[in-house]
mmCIF file as gemmi writes it, N, C-alpha and C atoms, coordinates in Angstrom:
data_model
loop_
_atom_site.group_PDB
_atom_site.id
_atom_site.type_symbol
_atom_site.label_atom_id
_atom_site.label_alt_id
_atom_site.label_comp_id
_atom_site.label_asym_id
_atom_site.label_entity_id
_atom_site.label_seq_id
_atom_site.pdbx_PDB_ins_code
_atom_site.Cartn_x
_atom_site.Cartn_y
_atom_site.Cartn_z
_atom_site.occupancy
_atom_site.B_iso_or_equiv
_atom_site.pdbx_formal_charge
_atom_site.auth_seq_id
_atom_site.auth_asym_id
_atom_site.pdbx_PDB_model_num
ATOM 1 N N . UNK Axp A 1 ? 9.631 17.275 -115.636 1 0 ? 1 A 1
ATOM 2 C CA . UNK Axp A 1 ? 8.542 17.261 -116.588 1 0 ? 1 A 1
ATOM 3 C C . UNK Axp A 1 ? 7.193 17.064 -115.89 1 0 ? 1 A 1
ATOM 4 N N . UNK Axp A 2 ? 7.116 17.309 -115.1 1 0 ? 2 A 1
ATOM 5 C CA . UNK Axp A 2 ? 6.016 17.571 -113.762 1 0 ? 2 A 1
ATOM 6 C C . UNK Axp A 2 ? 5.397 18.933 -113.78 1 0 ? 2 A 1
ATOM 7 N N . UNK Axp A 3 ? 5.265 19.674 -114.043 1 0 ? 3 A 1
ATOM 8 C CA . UNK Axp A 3 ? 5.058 21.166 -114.274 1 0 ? 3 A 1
ATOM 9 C C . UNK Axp A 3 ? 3.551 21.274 -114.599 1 0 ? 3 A 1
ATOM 10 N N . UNK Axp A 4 ? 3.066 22.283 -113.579 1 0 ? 4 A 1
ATOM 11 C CA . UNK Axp A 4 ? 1.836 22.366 -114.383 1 0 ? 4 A 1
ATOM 12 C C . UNK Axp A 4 ? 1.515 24.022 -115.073 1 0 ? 4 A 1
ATOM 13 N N . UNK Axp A 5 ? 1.41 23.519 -116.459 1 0 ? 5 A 1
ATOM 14 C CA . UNK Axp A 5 ? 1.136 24.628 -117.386 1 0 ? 5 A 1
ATOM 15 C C . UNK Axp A 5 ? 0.3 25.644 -117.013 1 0 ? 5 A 1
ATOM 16 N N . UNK Axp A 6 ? -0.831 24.869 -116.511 1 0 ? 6 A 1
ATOM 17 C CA . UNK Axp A 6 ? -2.225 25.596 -116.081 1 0 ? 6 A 1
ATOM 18 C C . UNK Axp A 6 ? -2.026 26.946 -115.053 1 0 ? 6 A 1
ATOM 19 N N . UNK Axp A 7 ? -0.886 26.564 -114.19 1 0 ? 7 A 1
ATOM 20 C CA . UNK Axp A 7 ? -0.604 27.368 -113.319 1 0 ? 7 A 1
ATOM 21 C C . UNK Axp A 7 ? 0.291 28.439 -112.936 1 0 ? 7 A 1
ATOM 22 N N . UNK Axp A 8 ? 1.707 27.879 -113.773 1 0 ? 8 A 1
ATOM 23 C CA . UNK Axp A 8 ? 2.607 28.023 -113.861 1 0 ? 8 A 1
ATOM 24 C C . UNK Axp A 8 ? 3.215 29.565 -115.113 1 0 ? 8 A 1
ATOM 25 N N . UNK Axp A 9 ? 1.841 29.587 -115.823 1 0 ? 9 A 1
ATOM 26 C CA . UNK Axp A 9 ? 2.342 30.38 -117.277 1 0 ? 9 A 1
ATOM 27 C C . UNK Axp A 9 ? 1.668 31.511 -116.756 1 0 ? 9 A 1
ATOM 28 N N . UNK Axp A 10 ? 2.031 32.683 -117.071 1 0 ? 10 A 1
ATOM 29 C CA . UNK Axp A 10 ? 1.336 34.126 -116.692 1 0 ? 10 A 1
ATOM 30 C C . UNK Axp A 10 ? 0.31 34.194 -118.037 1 0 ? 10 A 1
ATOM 31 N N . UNK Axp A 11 ? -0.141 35.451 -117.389 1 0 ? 11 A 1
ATOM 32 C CA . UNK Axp A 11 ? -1.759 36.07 -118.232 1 0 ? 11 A 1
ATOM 33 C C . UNK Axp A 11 ? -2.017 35.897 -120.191 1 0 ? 11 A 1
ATOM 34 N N . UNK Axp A 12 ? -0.119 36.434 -120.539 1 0 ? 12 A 1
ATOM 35 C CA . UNK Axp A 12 ? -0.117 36.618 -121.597 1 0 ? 12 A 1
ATOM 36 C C . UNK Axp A 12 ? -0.147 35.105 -122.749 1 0 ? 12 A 1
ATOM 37 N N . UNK Axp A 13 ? 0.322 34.066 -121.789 1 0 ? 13 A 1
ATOM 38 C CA . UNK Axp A 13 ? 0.56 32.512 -122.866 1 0 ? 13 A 1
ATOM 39 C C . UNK Axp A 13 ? -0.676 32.084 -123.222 1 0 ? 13 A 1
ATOM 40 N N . UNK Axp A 14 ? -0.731 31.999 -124.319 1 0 ? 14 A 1
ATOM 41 C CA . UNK Axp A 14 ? -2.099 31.438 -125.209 1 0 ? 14 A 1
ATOM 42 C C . UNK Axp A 14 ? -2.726 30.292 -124.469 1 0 ? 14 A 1
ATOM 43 N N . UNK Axp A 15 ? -4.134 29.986 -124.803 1 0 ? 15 A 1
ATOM 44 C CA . UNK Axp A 15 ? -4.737 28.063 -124.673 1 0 ? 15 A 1
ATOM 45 C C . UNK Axp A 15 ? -3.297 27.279 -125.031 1 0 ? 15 A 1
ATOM 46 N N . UNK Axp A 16 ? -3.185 27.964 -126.439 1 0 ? 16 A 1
ATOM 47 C CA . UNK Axp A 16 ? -3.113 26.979 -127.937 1 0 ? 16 A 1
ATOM 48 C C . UNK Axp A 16 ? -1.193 26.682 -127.091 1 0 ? 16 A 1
ATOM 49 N N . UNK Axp A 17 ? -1.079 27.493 -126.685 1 0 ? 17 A 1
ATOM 50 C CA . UNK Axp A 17 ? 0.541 27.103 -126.517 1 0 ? 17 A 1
ATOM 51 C C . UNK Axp A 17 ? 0.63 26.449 -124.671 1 0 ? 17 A 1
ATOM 52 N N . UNK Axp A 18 ? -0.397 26.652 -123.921 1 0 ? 18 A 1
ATOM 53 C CA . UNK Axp A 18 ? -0.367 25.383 -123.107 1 0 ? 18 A 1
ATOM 54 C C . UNK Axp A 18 ? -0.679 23.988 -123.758 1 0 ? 18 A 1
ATOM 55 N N . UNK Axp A 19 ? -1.591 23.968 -124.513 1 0 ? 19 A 1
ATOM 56 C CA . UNK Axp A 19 ? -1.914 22.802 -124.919 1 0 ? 19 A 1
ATOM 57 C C . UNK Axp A 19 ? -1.061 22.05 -125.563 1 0 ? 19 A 1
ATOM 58 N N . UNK Axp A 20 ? -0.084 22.564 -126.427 1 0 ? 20 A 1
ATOM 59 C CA . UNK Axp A 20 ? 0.763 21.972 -127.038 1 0 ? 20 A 1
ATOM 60 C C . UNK Axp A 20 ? 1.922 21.52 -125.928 1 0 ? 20 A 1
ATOM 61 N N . UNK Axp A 21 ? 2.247 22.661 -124.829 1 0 ? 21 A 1
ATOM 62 C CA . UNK Axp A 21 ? 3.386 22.246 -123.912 1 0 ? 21 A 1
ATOM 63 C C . UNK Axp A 21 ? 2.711 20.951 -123.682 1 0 ? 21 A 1
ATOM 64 N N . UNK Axp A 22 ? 1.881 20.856 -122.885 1 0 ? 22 A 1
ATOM 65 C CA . UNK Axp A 22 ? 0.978 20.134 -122.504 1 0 ? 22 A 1
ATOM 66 C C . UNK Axp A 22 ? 1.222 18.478 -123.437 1 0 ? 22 A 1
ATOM 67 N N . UNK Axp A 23 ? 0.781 18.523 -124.63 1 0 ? 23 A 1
ATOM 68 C CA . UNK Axp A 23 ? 1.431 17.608 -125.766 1 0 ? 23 A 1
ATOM 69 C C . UNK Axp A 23 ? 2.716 17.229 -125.697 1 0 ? 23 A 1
ATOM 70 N N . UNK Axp A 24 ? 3.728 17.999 -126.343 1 0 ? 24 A 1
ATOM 71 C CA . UNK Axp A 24 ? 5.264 18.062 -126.06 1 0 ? 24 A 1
ATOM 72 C C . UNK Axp A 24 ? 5.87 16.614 -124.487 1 0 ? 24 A 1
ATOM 73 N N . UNK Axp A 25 ? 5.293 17.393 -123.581 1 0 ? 25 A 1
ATOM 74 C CA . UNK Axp A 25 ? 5.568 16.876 -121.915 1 0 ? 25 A 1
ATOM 75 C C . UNK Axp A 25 ? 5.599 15.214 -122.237 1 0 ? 25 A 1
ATOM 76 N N . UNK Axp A 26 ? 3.649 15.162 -122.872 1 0 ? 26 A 1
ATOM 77 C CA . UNK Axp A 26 ? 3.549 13.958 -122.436 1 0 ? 26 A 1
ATOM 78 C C . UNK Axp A 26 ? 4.465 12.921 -122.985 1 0 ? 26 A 1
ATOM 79 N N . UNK Axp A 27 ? 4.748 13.335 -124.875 1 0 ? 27 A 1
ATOM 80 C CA . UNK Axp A 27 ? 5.315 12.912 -125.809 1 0 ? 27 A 1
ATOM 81 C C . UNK Axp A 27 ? 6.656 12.49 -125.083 1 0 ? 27 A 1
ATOM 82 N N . UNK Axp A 28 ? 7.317 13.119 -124.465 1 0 ? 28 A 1
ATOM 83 C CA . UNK Axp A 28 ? 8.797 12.948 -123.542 1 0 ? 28 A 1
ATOM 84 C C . UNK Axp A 28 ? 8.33 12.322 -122.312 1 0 ? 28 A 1
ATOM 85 N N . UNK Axp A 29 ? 7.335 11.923 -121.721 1 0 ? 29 A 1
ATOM 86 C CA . UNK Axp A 29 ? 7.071 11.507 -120.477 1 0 ? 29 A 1
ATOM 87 C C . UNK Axp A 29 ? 6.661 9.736 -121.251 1 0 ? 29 A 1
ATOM 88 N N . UNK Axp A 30 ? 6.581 9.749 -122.622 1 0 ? 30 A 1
ATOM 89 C CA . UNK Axp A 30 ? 5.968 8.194 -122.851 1 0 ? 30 A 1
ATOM 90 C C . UNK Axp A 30 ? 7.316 7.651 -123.282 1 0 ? 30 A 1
ATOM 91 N N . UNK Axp A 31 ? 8.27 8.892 -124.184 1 0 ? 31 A 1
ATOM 92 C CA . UNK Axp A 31 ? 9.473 8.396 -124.279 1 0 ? 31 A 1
ATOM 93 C C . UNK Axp A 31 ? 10.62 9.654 -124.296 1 0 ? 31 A 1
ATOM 94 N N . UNK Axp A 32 ? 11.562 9.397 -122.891 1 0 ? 32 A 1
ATOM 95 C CA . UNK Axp A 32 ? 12.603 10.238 -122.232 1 0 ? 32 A 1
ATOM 96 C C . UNK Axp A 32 ? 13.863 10.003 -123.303 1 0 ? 32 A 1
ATOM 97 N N . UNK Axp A 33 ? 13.708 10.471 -124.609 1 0 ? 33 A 1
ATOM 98 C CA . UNK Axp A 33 ? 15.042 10.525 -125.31 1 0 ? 33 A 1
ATOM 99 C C . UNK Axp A 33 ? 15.267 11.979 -124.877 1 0 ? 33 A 1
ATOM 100 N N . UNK Axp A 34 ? 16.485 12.25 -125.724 1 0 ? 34 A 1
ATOM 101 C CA . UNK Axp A 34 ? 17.067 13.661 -125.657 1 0 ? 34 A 1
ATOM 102 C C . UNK Axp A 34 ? 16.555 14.211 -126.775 1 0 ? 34 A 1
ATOM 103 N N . UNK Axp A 35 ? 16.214 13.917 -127.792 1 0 ? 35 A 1
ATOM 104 C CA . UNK Axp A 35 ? 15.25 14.561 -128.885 1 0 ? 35 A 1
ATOM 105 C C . UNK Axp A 35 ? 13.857 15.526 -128.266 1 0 ? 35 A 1
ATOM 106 N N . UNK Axp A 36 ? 13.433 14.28 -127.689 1 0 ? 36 A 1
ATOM 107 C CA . UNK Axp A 36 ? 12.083 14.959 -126.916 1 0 ? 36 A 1
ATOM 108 C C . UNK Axp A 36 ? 12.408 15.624 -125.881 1 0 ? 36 A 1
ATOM 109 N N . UNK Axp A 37 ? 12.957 15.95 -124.838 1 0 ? 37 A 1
ATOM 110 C CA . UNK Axp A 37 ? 13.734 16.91 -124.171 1 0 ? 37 A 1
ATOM 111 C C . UNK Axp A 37 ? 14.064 17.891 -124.497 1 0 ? 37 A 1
ATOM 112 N N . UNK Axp A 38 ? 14.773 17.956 -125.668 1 0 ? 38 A 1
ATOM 113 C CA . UNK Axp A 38 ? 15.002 19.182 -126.191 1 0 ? 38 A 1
ATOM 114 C C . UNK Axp A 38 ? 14.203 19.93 -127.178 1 0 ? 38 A 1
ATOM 115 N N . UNK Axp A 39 ? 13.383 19.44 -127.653 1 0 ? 39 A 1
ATOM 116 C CA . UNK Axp A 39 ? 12.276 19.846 -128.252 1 0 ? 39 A 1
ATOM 117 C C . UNK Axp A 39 ? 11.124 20.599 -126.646 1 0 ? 39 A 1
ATOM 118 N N . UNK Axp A 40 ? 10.732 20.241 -126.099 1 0 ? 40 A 1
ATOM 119 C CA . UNK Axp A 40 ? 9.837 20.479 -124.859 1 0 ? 40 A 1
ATOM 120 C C . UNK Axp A 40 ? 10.894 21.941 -123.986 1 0 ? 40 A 1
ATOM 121 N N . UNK Axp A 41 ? 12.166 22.08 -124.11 1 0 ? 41 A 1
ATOM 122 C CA . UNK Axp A 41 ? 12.853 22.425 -123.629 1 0 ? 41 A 1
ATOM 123 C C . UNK Axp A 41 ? 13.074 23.771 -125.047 1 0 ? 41 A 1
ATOM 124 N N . UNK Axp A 42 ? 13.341 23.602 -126.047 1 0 ? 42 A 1
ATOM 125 C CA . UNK Axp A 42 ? 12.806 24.724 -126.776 1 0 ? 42 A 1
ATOM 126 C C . UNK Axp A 42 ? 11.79 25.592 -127.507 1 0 ? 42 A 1
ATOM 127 N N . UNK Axp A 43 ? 10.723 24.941 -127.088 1 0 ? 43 A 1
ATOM 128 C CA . UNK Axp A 43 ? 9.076 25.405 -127.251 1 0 ? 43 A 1
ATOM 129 C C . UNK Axp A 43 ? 8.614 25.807 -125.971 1 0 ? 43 A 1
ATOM 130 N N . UNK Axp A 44 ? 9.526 26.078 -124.25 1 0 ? 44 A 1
ATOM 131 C CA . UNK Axp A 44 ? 8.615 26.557 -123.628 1 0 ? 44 A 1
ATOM 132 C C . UNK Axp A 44 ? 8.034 28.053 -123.655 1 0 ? 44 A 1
ATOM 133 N N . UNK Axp A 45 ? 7.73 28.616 -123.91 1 0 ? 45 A 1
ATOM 134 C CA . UNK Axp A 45 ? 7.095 30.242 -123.982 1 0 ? 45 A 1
ATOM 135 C C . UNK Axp A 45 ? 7.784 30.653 -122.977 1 0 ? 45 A 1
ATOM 136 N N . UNK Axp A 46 ? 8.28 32.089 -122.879 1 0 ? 46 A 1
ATOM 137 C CA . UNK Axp A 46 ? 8.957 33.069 -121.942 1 0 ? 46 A 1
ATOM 138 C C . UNK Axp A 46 ? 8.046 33.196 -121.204 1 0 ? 46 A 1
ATOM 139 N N . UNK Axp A 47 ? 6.436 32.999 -120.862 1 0 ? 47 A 1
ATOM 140 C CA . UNK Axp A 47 ? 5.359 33.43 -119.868 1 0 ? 47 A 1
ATOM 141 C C . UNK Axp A 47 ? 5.518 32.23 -118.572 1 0 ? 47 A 1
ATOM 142 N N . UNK Axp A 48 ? 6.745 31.672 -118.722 1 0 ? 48 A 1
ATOM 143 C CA . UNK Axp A 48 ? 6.603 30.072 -117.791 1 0 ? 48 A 1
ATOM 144 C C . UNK Axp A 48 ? 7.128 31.425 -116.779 1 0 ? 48 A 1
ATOM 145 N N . UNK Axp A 49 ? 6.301 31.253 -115.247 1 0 ? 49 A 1
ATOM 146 C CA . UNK Axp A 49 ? 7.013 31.871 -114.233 1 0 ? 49 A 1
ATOM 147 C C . UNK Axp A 49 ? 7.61 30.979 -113.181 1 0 ? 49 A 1
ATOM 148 N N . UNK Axp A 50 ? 8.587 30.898 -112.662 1 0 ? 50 A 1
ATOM 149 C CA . UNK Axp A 50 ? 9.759 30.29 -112.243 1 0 ? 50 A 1
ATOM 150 C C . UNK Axp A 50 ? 10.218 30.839 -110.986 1 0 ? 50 A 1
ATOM 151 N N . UNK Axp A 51 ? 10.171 30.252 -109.862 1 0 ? 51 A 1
ATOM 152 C CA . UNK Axp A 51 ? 11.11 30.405 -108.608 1 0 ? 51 A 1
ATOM 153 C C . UNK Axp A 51 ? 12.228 30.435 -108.946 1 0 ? 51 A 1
ATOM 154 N N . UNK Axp A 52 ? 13.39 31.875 -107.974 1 0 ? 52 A 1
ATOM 155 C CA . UNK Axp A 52 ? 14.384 30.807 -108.548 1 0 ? 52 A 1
ATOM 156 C C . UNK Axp A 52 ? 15.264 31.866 -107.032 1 0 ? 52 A 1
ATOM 157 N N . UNK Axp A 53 ? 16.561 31.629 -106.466 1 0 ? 53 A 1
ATOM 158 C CA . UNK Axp A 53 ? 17.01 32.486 -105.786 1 0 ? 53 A 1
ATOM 159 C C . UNK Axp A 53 ? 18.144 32.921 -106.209 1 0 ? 53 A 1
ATOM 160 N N . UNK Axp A 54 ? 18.138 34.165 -105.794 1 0 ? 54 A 1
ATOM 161 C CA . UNK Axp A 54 ? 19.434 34.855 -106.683 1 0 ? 54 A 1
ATOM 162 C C . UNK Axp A 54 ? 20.557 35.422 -104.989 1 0 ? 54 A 1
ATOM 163 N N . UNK Axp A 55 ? 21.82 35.314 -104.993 1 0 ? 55 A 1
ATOM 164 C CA . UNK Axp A 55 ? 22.647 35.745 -104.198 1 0 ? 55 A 1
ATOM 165 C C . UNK Axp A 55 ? 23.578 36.978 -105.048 1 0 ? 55 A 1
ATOM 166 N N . UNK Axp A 56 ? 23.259 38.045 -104.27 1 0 ? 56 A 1
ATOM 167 C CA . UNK Axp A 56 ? 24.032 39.17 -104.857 1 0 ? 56 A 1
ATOM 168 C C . UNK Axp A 56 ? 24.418 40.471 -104.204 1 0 ? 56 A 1
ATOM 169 N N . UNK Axp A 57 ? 24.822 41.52 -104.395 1 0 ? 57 A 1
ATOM 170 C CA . UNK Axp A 57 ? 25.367 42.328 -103.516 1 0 ? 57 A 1
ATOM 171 C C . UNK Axp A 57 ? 24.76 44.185 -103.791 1 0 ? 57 A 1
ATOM 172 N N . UNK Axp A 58 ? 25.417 45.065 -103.007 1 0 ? 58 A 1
ATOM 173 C CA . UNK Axp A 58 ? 24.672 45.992 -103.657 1 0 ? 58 A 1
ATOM 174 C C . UNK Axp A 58 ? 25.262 46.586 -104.617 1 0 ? 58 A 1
ATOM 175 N N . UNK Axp A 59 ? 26.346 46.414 -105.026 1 0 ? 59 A 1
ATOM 176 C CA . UNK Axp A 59 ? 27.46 46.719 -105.912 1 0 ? 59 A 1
ATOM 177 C C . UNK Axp A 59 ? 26.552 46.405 -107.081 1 0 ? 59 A 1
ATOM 178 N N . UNK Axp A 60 ? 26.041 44.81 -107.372 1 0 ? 60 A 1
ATOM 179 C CA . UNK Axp A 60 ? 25.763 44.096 -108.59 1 0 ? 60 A 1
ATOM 180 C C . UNK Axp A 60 ? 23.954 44.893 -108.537 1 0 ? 60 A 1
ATOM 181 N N . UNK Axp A 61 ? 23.22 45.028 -107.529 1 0 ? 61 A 1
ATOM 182 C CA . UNK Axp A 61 ? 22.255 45.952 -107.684 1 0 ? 61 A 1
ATOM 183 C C . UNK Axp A 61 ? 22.179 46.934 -108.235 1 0 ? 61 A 1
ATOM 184 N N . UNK Axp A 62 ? 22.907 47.744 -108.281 1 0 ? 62 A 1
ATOM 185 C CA . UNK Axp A 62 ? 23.251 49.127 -108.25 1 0 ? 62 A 1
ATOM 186 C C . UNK Axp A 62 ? 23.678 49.231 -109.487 1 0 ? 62 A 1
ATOM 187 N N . UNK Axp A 63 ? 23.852 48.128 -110.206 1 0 ? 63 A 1
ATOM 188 C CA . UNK Axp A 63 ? 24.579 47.879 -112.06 1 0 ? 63 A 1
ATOM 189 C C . UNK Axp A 63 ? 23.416 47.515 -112.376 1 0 ? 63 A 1
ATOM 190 N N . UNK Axp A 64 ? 22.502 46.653 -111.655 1 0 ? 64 A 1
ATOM 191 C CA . UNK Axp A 64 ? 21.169 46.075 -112.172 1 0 ? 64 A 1
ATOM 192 C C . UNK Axp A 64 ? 19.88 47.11 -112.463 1 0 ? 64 A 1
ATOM 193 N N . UNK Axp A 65 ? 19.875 48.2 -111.008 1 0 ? 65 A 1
ATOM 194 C CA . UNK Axp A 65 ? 18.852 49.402 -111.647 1 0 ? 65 A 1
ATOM 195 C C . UNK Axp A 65 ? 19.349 50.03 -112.56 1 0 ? 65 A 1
ATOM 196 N N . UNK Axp A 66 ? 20.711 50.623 -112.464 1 0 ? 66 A 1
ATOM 197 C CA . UNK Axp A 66 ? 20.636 51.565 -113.58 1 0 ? 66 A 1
ATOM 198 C C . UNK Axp A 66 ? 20.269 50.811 -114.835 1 0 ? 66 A 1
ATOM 199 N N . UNK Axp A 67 ? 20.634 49.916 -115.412 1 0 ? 67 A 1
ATOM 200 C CA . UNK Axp A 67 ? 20.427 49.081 -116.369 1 0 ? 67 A 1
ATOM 201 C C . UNK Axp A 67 ? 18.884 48.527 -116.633 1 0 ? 67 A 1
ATOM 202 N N . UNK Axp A 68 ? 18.2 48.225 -115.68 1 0 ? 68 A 1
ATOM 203 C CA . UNK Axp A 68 ? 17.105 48.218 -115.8 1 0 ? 68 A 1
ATOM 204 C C . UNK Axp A 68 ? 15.119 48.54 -115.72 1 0 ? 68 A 1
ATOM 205 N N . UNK Axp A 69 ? 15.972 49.702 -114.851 1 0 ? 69 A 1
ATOM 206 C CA . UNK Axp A 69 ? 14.774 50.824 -114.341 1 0 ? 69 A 1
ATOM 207 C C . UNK Axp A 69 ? 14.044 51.137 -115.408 1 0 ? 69 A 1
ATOM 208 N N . UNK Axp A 70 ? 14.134 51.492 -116.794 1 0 ? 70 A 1
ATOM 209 C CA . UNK Axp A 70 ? 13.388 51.427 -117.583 1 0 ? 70 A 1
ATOM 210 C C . UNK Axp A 70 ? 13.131 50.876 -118.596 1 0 ? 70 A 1
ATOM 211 N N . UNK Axp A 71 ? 13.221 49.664 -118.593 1 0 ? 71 A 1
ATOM 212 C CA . UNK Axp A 71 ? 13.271 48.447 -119.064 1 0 ? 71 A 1
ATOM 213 C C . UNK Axp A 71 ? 11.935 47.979 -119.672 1 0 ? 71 A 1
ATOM 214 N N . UNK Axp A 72 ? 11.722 47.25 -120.962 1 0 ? 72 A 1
ATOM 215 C CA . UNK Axp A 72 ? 10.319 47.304 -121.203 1 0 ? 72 A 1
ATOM 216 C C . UNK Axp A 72 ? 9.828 46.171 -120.767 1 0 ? 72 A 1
ATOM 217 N N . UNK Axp A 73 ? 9.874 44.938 -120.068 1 0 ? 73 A 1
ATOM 218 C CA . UNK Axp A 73 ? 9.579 43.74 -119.475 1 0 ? 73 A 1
ATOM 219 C C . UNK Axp A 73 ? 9.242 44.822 -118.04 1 0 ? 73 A 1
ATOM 220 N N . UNK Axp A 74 ? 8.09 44.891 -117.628 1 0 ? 74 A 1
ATOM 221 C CA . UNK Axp A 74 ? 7.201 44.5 -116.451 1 0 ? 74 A 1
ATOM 222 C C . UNK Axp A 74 ? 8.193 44.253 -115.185 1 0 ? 74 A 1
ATOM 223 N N . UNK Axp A 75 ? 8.719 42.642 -115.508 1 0 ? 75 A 1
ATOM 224 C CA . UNK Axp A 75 ? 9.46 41.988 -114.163 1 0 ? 75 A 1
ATOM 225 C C . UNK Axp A 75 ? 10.76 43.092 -113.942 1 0 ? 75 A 1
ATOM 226 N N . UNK Axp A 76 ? 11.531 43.607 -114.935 1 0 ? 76 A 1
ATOM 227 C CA . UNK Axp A 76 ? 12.433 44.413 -114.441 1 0 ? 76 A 1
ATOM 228 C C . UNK Axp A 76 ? 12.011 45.742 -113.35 1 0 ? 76 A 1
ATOM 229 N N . UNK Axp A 77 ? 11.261 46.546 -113.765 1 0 ? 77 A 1
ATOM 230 C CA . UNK Axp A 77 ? 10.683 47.487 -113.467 1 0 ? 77 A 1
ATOM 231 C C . UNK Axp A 77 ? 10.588 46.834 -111.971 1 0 ? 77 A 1
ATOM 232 N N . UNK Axp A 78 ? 9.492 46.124 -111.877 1 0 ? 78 A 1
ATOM 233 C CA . UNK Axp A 78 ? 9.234 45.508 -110.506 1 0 ? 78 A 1
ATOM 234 C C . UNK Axp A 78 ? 10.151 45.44 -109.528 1 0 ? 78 A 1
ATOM 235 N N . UNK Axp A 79 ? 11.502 44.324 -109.888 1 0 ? 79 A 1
ATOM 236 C CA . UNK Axp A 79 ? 12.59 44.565 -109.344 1 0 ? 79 A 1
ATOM 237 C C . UNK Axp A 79 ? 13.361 45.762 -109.012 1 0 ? 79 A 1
ATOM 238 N N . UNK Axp A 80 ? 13.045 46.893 -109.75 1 0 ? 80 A 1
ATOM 239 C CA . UNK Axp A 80 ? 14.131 47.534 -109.185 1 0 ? 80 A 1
ATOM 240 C C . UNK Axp A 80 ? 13.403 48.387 -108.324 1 0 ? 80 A 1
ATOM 241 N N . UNK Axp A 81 ? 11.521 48.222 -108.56 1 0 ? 81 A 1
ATOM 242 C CA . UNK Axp A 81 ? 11.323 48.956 -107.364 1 0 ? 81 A 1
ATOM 243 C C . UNK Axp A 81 ? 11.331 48.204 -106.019 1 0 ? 81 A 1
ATOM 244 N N . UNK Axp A 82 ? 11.479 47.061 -106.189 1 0 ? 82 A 1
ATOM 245 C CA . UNK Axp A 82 ? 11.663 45.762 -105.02 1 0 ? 82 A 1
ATOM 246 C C . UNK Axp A 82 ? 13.363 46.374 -104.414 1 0 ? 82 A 1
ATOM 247 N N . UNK Axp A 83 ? 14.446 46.618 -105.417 1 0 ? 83 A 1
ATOM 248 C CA . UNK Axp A 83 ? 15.745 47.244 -105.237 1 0 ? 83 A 1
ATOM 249 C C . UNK Axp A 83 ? 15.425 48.82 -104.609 1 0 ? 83 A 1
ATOM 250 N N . UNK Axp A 84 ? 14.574 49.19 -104.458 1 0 ? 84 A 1
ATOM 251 C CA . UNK Axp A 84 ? 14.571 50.79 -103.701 1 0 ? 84 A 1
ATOM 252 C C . UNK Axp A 84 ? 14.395 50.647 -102.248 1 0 ? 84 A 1
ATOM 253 N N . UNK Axp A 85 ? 13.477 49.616 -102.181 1 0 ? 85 A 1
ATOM 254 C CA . UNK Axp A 85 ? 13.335 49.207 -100.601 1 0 ? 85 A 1
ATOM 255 C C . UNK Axp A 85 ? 14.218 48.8 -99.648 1 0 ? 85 A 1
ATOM 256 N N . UNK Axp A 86 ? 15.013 48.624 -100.218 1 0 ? 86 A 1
ATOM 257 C CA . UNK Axp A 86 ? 16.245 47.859 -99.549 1 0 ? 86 A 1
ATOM 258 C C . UNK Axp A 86 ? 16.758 48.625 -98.165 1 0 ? 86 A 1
ATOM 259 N N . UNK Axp A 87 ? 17.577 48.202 -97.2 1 0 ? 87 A 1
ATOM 260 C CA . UNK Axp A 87 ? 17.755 49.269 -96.586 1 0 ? 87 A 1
ATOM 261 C C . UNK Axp A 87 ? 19.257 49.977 -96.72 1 0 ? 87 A 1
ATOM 262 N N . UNK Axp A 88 ? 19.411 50.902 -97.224 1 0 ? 88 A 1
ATOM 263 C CA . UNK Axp A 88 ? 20.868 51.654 -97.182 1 0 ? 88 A 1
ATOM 264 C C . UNK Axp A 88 ? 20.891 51.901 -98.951 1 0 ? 88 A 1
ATOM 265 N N . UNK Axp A 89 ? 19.545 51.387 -99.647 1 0 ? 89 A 1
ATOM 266 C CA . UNK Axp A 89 ? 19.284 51.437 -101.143 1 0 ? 89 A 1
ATOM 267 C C . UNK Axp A 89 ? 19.531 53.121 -101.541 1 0 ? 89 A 1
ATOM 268 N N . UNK Axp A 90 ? 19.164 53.713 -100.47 1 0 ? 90 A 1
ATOM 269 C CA . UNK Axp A 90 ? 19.516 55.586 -101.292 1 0 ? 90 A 1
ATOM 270 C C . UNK Axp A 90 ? 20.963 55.965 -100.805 1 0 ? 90 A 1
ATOM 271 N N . UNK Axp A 91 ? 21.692 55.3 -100.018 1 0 ? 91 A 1
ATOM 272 C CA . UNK Axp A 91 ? 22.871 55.89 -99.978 1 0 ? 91 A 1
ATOM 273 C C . UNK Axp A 91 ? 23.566 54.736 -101.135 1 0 ? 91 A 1
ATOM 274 N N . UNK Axp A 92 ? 23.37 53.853 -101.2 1 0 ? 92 A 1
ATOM 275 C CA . UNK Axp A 92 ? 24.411 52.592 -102.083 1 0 ? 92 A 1
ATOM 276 C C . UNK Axp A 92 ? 24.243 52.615 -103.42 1 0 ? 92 A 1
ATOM 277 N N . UNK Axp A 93 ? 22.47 53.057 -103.413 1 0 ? 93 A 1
ATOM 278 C CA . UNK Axp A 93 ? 22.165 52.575 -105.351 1 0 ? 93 A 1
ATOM 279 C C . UNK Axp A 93 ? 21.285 54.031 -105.81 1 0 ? 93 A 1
ATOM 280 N N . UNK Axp A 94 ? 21.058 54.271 -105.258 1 0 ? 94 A 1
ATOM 281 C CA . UNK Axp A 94 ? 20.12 55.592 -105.65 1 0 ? 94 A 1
ATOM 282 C C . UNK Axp A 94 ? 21.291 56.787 -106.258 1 0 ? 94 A 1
């Protein structure tokens, strides 16, 4: 519950819905029940961007472009042109 909103949310997340995360956090940071947890935990907006590492193969790639090459989320698209670069990507997934 350390997170900073300010930084963390892409272009599209409102003021109005940092501010409230923002609210939510502290509300669970003055008191750590599971009520408030899960409340903060189901109001975060899909714009939260997130590290995260993924282990996978070209088999599971190769299920992932076709499936998502034209995809209407942005981040897919991205990925699978991040998945073309690969090396051995036109004999394995192309």
């Amino acid at each position: 519950m350390q997170m900073d909103f300010d930084r963390c949310c892409n272009q599209w997340v409102t003021a109005q819905t940092i501010e409230q995360m923002k609210q939510l956090v502290a509300r669970y940071n003055e008191d750590p029940s599971e009520e408030n947890f899960m409340t903060v935990l189901s109001n975060c907006p899909m714009g939260i961007m997130l590290f995260m590492r993924v282990s996978t193969n070209y088999e599971q790639l190769r299920t992932i472009y076709l499936q998502r090459r034209n995809h209407r989320l942005p981040e897919w698209r991205d990925f699978c042109e991040w998945i073309k670069t690969l090396p051995y990507a036109k004999e394995l997934i192309l």
